[in-house]
C-alpha positions in Angstrom: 34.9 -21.8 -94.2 34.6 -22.6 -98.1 31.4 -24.7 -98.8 31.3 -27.5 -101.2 28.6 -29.6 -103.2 29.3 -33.1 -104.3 26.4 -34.7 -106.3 25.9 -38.0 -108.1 23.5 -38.4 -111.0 22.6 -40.3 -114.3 23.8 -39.1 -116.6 20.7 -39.5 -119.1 18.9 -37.6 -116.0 21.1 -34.5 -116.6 22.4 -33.1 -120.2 22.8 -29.6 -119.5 24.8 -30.5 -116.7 26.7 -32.9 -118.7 27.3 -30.6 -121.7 28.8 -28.6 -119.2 31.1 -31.1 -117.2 32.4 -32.1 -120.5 32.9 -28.2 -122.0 35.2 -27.5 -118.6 36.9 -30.8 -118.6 38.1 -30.3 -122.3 38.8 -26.7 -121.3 41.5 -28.0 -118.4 42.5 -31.1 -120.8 43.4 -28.0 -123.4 45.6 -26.4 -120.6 47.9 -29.5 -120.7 48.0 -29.2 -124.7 45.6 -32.5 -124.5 43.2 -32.0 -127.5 43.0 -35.7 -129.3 42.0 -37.7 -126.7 39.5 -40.2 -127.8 37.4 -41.0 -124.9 36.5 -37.7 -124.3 33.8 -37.5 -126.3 30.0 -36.9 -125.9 29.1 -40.4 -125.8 28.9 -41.1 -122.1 26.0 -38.3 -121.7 23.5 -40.6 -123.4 24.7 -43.6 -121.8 22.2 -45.3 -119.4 25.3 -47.2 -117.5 26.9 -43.8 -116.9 27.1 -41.9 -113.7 28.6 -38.5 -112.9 29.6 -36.7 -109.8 30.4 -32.8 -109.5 31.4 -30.4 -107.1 29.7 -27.3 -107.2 30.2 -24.2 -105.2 27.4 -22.5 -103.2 26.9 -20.1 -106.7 26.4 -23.4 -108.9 29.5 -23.3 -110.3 31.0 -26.4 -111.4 34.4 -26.7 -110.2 35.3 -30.4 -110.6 34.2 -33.4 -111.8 34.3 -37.6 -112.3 32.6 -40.1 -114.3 31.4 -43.7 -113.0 31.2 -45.7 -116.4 29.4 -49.2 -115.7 30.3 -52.2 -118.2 26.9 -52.5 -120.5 26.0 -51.7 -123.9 29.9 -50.0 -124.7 33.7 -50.8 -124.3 34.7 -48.7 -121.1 37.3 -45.9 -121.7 40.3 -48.0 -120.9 39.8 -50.2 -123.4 39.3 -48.0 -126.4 42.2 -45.9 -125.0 45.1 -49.1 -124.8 43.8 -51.3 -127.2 45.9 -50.4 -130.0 49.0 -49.9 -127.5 48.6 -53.4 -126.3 45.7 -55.8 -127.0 46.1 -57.7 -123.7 43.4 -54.8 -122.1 40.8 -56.8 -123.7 41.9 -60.2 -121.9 42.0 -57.9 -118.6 38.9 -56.3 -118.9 37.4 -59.3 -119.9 38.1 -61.0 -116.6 37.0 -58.2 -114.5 33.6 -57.8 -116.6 32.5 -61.4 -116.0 32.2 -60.6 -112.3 30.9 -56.6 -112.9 33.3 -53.6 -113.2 33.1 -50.2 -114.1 35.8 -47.3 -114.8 36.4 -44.3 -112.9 37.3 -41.8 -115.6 37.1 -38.0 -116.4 38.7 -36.5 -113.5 39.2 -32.9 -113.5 39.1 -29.4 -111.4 38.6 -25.9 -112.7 41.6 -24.3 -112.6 40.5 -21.5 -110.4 40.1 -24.5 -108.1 43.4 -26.0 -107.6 45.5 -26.7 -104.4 42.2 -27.6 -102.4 42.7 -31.6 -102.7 39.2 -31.7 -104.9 40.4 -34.5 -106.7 41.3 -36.5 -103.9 37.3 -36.1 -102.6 35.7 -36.9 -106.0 38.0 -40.2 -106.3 36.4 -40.8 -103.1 32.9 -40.1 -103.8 33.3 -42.3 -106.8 34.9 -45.2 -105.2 32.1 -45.0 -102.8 29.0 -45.4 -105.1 30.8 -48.9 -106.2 27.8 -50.8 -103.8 24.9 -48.7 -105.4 25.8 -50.5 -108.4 26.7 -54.1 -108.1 29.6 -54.9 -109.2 33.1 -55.9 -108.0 35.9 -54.2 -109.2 36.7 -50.9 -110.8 39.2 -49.8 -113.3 41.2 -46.4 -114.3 43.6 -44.9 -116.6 45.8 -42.1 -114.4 48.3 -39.9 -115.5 51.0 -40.2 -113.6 50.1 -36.5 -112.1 47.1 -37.9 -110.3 48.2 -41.4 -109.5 49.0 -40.8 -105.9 45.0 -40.0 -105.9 44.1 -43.5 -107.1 46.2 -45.2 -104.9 44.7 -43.6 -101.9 41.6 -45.0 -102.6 42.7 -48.3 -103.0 43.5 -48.5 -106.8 46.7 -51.2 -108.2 48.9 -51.0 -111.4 47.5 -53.5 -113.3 51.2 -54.7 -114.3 50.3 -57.4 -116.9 49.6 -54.8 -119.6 52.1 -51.6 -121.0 55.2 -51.5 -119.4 54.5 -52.9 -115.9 51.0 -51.1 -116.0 52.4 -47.8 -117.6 51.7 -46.3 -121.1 52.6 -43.1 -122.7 49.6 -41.5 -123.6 47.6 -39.5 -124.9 50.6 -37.4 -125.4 54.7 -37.8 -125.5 55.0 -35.9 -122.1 52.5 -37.9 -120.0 52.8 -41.2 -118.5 49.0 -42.9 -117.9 48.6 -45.9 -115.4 46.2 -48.3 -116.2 44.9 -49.7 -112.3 42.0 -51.6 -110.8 40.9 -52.1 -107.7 40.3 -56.0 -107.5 37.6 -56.0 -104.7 35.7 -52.8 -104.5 33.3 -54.4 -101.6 36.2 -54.8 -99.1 38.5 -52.1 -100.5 41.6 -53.6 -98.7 43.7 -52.3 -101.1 43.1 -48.3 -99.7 44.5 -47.2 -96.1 42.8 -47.2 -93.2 41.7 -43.6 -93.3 40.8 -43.6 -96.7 39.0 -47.1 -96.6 36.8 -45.8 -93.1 36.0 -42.3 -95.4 34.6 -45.1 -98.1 32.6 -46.8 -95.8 30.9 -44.2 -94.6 29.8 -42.6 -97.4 28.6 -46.2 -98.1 26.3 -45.8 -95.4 25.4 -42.3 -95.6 25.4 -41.8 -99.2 23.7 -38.0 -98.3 26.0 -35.9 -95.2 27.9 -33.3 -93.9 31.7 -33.2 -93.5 34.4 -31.0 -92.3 37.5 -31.9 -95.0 40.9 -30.9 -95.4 41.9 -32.3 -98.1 44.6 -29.7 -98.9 45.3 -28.9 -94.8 41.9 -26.2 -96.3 39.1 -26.8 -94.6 36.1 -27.5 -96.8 32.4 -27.9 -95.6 31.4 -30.5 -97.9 27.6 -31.5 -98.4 28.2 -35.0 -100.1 24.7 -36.0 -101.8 26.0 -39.3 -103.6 22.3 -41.6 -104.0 21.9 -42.8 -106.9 18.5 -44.6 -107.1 16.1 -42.3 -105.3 13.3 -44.6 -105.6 11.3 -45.3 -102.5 12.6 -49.0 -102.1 16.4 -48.0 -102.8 16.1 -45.1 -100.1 14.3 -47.0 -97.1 18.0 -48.8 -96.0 20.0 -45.5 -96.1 17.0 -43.6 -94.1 16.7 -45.8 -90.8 20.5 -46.0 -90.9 20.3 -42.1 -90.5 18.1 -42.3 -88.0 19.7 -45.2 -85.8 23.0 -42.3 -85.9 20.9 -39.5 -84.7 19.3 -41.6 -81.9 22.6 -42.5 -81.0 24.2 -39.3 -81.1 20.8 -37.6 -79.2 
């Protein structure tokens, strides 16, 4: 069975890592004849508010990848990406920020990668992290390629901007979704499945599973804390244990 490392970090915590994330992504972004796209730059790697999660395989070889992008000292993504195409983002995002959001953003796998369902578990893994870092909504810009990926994890069109919620960016031949997720404590708006996945991740930041995201199974070591102080770690610990008493 394949093995599989998803990780969360800061991203101040890690350059190297995040000089690489961003080398691969614009690699893949390159394969779709993507090469002005304005967001992807190197700003988020020195970016406090900015979280990242990677899959690696057993060798340490990055494979995939996702950004968590808080609201704090910088626009988020989605807003330097539409505002030119329609100011009414700014009125959205607005809205949301009074209350806390943050933007899932810089999805990609390795090519060498594809047809296991990896982005389907790092949309997950990001989703999940929302409660590690108070706030109450999250945001995205999909192209329409990986939109059914948003919407299993609970993402909406937000249809008040574009045309109903769509744009055509960054280039002629792509379609890109702008989409929020209204209440990321609840996360009503996912299916069951994919809303019970969230929640325990949400409670066990750090475990094993047995996925088949692709109908592949993947043993996936998800280690998804973000805070490892001692305070921030007590909770998740004696939740681990109460499980394995149970389960003795």
């Amino acid at each position: 069975m394949e093995k599989l490392l998803i990780r969360a970090f800061r991203a101040v915590q890690e350059p190297e890592t995040c000089a690489t994330f961003l080398r691969e992504h614009r690699k893949v972004l390159e394969e779709f004849g993507i090469t002005n796209v304005s967001t992807n730059n190197e700003a988020w790697c020195s970016d406090p508010y900015t979280y990242v999660i990677i899959a690696e395989t057993p060798d340490g070889r990055m494979v995939g990848g996702i950004r968590v992008e808080v609201c704090g000292r910088r626009p988020l993504p989605i807003s330097n990406a539409l505002r030119k195409l329609d100011p009414r983002i700014d009125e959205v995002m607005a809205r949301l920020e009074a209350d806390g959001t943050a933007e899932v953003c810089g999805l990609w796998n390795a090519l060498s990668y594809n047809s296991r369902g990896l982005p389907n578990l790092l949309s997950l893994a990001a989703v999940s992290v929302a409660n590690q870092l108070q706030v109450r909504s999250m945001v995205c810009l999909v192209a329409h390629y990986t939109l059914r990926h948003a919407l299993r994890v609970g993402f909406t069109v937000i249809e008040e901007v574009g045309d109903g919620g769509t744009f055509t960016y960054p280039i002629p031949s792509i379609k890109a979704i702008a989409m929020v997720i209204p209440d990321v404590r609840s996360v009503d708006t996912a299916s069951v499945a994919n809303r019970k996945d969230l929640m325990s991740l949400r409670l066990r930041p750090n475990q094993n599973r047995v996925e088949m995201p692709a109908q592949i199974e993947i043993e996936v070591r998800y280690e998804l804390i973000l805070d490892h102080s001692v305070l921030s770690l007590v909770p998740y610990r004696i939740i681990e244990e109460e499980r394995l008493r149970h389960c003795a």
